[in-house]
C-alpha positions in Angstrom: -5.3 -36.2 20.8 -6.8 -34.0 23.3 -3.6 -31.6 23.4 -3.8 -31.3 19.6 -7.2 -30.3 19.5 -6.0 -27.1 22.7 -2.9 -26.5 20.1 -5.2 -25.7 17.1 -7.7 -24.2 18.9 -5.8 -20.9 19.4 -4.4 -21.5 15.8 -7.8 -21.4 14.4 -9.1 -18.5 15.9 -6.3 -16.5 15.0 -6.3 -17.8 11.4 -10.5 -16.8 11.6 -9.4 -13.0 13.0 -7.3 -12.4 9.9 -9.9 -13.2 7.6 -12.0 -11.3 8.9 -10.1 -8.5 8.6 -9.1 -9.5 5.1 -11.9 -9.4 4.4 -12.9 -6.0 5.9 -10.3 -4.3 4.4 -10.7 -5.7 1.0 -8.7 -3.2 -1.9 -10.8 -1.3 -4.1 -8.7 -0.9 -7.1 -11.3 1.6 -8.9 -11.4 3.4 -5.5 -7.8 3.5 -5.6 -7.3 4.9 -9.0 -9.8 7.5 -8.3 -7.9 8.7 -4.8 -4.9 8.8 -6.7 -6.2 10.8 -9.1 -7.4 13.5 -6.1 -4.4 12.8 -4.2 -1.1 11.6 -5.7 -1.6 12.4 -9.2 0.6 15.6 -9.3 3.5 14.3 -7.8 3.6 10.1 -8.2 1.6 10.2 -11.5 -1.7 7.7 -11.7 0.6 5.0 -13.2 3.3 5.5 -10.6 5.8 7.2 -11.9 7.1 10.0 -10.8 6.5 13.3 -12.2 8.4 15.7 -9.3 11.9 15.1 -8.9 11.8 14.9 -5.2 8.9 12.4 -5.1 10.0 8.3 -5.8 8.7 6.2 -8.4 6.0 4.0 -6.4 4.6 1.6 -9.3 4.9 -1.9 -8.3 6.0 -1.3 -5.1 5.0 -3.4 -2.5 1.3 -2.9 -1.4 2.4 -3.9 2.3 5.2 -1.3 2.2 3.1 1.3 0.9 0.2 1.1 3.2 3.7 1.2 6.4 4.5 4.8 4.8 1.1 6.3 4.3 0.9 5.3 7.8 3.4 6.3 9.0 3.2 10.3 7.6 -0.8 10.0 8.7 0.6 9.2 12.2 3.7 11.5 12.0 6.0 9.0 12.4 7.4 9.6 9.4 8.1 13.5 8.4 7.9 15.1 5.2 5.9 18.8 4.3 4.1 17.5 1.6 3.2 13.7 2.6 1.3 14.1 6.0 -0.5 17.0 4.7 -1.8 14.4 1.8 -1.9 11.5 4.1 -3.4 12.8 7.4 -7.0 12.6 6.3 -6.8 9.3 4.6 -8.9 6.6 6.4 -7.3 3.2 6.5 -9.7 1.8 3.6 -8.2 4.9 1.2 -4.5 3.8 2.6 -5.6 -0.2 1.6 -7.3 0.9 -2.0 -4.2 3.7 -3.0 -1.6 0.6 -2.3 -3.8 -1.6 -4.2 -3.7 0.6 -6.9 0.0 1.2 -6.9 0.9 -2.2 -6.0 -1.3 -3.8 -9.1 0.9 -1.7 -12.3 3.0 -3.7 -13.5 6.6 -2.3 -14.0 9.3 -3.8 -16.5 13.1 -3.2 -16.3 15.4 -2.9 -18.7 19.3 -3.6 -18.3 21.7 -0.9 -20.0 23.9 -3.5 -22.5 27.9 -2.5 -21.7 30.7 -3.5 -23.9 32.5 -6.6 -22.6 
């Protein structure tokens, strides 16, 4: 019993460290919407989809994938002219709220009909 009690122990705190962090990174979606406005309007649109040729459709995309990317052109790690310039000054609470936003419009699909 003793051993099972050792083997949760380090369970539980890491289950307590990601709440916490959950919680301190909680999305803002008005937040969002209002730094998208500022910041990705122009090219991604506010309902996330595109409005420049060059730049992909990002409605519904996956909020953990989109908070990877901004990332990743904040950090340089991922190169393109126009995104690290936008994403550079972004804290990490703008990066969680713009995902949010993005991640939170719901997209539908429809299937072109072929002859059979």
């Amino acid at each position: 019993m003793f051993r099972n009690i050792l083997m949760t122990g380090p369970a539980l705190l890491a289950l307590a460290l990601s709440l916490s962090f959950t919680q301190a990174m909680a999305a803002d979606l008005a937040a969002g919407k209002q730094k998208a406005k500022q910041a990705c309007q122009v090219c991604h649109g506010i309902d996330g989809l595109a409005k420049n040729p060059i730049a992909p459709h990002i409605a519904g995309e996956s909020e953990i994938y989109i908070q990877k990317q901004l990332k990743a052109f904040r950090s340089g790690k991922r190169q393109d002219e126009i995104m690290n310039v936008i994403a550079e000054p972004l804290t990490d609470q703008e990066i969680t709220d713009l995902a949010a936003w993005y991640a939170a419009i719901e997209i539908s699909v429809t299937m072109p009909e072929l002859p059979e």
